[in-house]
C-alpha positions as CSV (number, residue, x, y, z in Angstrom):
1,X,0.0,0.0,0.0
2,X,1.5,3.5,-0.8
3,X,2.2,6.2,1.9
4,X,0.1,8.9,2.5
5,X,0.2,11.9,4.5
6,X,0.0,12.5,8.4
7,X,-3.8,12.4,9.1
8,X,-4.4,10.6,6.2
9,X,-7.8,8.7,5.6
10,X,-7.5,5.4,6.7
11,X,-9.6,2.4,5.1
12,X,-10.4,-0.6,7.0
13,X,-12.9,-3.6,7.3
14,X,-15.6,-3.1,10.2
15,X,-18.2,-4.7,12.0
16,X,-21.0,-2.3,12.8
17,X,-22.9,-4.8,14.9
18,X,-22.9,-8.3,17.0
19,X,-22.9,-10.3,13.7
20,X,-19.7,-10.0,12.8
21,X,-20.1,-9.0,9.5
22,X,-17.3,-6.9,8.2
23,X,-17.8,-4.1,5.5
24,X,-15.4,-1.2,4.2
25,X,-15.3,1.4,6.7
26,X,-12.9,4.9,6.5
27,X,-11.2,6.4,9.6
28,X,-8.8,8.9,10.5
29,X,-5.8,7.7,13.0
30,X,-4.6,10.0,15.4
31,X,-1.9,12.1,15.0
32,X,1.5,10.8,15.0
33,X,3.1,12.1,18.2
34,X,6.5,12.3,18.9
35,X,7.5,9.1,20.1
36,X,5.0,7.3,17.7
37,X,5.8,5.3,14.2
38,X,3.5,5.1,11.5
39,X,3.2,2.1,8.9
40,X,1.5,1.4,5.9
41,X,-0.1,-2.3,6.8
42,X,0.8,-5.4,4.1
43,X,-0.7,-7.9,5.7
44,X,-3.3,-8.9,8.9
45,X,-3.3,-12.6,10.5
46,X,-7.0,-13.7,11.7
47,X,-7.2,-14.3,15.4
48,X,-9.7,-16.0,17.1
49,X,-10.0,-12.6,19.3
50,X,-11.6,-10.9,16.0
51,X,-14.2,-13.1,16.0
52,X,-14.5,-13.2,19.5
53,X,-14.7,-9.3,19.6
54,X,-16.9,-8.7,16.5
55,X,-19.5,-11.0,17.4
56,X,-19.7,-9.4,21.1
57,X,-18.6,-12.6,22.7
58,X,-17.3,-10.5,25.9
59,X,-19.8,-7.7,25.9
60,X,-18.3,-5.1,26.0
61,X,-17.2,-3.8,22.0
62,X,-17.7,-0.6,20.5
63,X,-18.7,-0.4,17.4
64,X,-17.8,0.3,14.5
65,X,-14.8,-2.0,15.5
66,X,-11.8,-2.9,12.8
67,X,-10.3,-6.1,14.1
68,X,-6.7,-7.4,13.7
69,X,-3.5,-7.8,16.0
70,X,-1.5,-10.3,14.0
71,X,0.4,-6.8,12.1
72,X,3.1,-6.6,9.5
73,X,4.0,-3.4,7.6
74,X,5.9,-1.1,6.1
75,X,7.3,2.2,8.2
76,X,5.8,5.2,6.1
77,X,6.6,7.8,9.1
78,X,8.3,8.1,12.7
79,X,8.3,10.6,15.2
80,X,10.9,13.2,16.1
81,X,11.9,11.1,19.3
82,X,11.8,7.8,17.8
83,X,14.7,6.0,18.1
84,X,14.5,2.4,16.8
85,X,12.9,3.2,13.5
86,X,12.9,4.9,10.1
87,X,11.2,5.2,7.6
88,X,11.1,1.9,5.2
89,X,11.8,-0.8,8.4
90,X,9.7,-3.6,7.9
91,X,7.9,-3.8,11.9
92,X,5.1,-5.9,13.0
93,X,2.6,-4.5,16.0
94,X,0.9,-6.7,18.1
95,X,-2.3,-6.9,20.9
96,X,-1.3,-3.9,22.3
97,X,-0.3,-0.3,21.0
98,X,0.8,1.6,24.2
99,X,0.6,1.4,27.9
100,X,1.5,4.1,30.8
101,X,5.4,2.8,30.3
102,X,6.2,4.0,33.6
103,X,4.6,1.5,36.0
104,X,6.2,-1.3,37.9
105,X,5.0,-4.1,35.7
106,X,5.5,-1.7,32.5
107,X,9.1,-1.3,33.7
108,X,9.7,-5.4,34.2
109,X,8.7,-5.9,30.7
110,X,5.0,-6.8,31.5
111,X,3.3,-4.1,30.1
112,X,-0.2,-6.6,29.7
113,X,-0.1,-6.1,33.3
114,X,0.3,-2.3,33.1
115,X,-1.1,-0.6,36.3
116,X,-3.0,1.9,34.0
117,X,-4.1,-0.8,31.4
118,X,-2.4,-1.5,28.1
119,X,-3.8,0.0,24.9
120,X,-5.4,-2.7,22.9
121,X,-4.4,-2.6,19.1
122,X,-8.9,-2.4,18.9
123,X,-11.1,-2.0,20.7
124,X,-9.4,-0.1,23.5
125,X,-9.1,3.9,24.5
126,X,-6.0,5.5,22.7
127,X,-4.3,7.8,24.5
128,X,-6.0,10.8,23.2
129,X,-9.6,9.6,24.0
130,X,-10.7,7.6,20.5
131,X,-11.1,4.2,20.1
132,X,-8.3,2.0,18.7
133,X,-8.7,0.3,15.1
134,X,-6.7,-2.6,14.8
135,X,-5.0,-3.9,11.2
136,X,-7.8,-4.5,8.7
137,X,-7.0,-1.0,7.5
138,X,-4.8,0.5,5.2
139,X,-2.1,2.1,7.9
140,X,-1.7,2.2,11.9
141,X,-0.2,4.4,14.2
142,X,1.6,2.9,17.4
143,X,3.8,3.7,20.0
144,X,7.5,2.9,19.2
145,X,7.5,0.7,22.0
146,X,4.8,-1.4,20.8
147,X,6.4,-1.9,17.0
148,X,8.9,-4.5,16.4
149,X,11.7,-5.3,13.9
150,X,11.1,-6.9,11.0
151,X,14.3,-8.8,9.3
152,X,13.6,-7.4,5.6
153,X,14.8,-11.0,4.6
154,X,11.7,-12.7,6.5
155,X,8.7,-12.7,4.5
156,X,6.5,-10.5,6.4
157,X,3.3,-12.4,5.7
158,X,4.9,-15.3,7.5
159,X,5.3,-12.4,10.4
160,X,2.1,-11.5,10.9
161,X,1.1,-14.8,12.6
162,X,3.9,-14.5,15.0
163,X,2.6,-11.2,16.8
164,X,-0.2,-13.4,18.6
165,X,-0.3,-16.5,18.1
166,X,3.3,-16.8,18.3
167,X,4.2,-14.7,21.4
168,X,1.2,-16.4,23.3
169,X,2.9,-19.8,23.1
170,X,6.7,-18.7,22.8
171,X,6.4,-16.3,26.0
172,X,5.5,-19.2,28.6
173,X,7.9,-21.6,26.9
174,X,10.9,-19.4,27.8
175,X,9.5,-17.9,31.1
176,X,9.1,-22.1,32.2
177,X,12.0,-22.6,30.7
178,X,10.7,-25.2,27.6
179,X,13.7,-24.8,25.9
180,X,15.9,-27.6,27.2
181,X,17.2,-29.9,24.4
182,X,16.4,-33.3,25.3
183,X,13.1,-32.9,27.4
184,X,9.9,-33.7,26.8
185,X,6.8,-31.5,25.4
186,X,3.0,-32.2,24.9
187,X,1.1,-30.2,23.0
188,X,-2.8,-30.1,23.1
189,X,-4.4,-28.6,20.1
190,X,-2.9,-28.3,16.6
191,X,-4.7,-24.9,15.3
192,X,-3.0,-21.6,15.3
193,X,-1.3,-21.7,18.7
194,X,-0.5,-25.5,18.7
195,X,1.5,-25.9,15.5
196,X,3.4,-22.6,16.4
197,X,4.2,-24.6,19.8
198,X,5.4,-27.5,18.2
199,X,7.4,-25.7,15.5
200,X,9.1,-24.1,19.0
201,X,9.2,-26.8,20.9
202,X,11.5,-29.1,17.8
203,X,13.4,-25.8,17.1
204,X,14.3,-26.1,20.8
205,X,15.2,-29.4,20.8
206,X,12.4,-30.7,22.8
207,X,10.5,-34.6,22.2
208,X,7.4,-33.2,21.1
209,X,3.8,-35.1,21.4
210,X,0.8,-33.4,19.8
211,X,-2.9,-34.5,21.5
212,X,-6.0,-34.0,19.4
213,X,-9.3,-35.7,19.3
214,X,-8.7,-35.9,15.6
215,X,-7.0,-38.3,13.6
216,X,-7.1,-36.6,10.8
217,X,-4.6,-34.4,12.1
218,X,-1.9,-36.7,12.4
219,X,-0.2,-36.5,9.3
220,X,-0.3,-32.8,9.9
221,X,1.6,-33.2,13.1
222,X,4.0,-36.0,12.3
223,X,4.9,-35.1,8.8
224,X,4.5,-31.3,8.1
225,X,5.8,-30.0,11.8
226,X,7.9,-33.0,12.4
227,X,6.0,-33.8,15.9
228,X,7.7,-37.7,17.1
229,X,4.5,-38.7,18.9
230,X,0.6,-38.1,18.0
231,X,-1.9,-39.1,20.5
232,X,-5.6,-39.2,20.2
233,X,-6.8,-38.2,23.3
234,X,-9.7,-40.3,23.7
235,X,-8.1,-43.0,23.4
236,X,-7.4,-44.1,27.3
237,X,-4.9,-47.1,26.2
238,X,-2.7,-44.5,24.4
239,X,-2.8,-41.9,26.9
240,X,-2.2,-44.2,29.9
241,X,1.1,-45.3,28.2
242,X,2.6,-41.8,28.9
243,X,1.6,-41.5,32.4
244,X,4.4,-39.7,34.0
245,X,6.2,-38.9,30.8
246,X,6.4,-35.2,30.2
247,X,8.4,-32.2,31.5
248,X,6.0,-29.7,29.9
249,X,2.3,-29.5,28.5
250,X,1.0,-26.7,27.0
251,X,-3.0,-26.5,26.8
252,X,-3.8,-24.6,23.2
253,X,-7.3,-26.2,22.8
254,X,-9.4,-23.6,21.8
255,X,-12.7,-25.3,24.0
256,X,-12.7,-27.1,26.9
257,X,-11.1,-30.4,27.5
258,X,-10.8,-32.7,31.0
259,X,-7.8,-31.7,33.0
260,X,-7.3,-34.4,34.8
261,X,-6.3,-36.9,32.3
262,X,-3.5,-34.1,31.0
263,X,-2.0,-33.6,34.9
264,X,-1.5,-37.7,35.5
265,X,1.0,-37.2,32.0
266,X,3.5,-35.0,33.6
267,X,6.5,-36.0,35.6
268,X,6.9,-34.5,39.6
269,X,7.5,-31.0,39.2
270,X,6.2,-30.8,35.5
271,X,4.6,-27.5,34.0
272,X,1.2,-27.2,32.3
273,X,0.9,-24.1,31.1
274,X,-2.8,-23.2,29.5
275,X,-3.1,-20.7,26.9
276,X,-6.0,-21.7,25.2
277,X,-10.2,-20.3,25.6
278,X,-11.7,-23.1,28.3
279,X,-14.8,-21.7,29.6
280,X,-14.1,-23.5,33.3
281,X,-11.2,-24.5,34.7
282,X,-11.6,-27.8,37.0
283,X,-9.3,-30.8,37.9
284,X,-8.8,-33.0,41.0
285,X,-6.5,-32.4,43.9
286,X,-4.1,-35.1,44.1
């Protein structure tokens, strides 16, 4: 997409009500300030979160309301204070756009915790009152902060995923320290978050066992990520045989699954980590 001016019109795809439906909607972004960076937008991933948010799930959206947080782009424009940036840096911007920055949690590198609230890429209140439009549009405006570097050798369509689905799953694999060669990971799910774990978890040198309740996804596992195990979960005879087996599991399942069978898997002192939508949480104390 070409550049255009400060102020510019932006186009995007909205949702003007609960059903979701998206149509061609134009904007104007706030001004760039100072510390801000601007970027023409070349491609959008599709999160479960914009369907999740167009449809109402939670309640609370604001419509008209342009989805996307899965961002990739082109730096059109950057701000006199920015540092990191000029113009023509391929970036990528994620679930969030800004936060206070001066917080406790902000300052530990946990600005989704931010005393003051984050700034959602949509859907949230920008810093100068309006409500954010996330990347099914034509350009974005972020906070430097927020906007991350691109290599202009990666394609930046295979980017784009990484901004949500990626982090989600990479960020509790290093903070539980899932990156020991040699040790064991299972993976429940195989959709957007799943085979991003698994392509993490071989990468790290980890034995990696996908669960589904599907079959069909074998192949999928196995073959095209190079998982060394597949397991259908409902099958008690296959699950049984890994009792105690696993350093780490990490729950991507987007619905909700028993825990119990999962927790008997791991070895004493394994992690489960659960990224994924369950609508309950509920297991049995051992």
């Amino acid at each position: 997409m070409s550049s255009a001016n400060d102020n510019a019109e932006c186009l995007g795809w909205a949702a003007r009500d609960p059903s979701g439906h998206l149509s061609p909607y134009k904007f104007s972004r706030r001004a760039i300030g100072s510390e801000d960076v601007s970027l023409d937008i070349t491609h959008c991933g599709i999160c479960y979160a914009d369907v999740a948010w167009t449809r109402n799930k939670g309640g609370h959206s604001k419509y008209p309301l342009v989805p996307g947080h899965e961002i990739t782009g082109v730096v059109r424009q950057v701000g006199s204070h920015v540092k990191h940036f000029k113009v023509g840096d391929h970036v990528g911007v994620g679930t969030y756009v800004n936060s206070c920055r001066e917080c406790e949690y902000c300052n530990d590198g946990l600005e989704v915790h931010c005393s003051k609230g984050p700034v959602l890429t949509f859907d949230g209140i920008d810093v100068d009152g309006t409500v954010t439009k996330g990347g099914y549009s034509s350009y974005i405006v972020v906070h430097e902060r927020y906007c991350f570097r691109v290599p202009d050798n990666y394609p930046l369509e295979l980017a784009a995923p990484l901004l949500c689905a990626g982090i989600t799953v990479y960020t509790p694999m290093i903070r539980h320290n899932m990156n020991q060669p040699g040790k064991t990971l299972g993976v429940i799910g195989l959709g957007g978050l799943g085979h991003l774990a698994v392509k993490f978890g071989k990468a790290f040198g980890l034995k990696v066992t996908v669960f589904s309740t599907s079959l069909s996804k074998k192949e999928e596992a196995v073959s095209r990520l190079g998982a060394d195990n597949f397991v259908v979960s409902s099958d008690e005879q296959q699950m049984s045989a890994l009792a105690n087996s696993l350093d780490f599991i990490i729950d991507t399942a987007s619905g909700d699954i028993p825990f119990d069978p999962y927790l008997s898997l791991l070895k004493t002192a394994g992690v489960f980590v659960l990224v994924g939508f369950p609508s309950e949480v509920k297991f049995s104390p051992v």
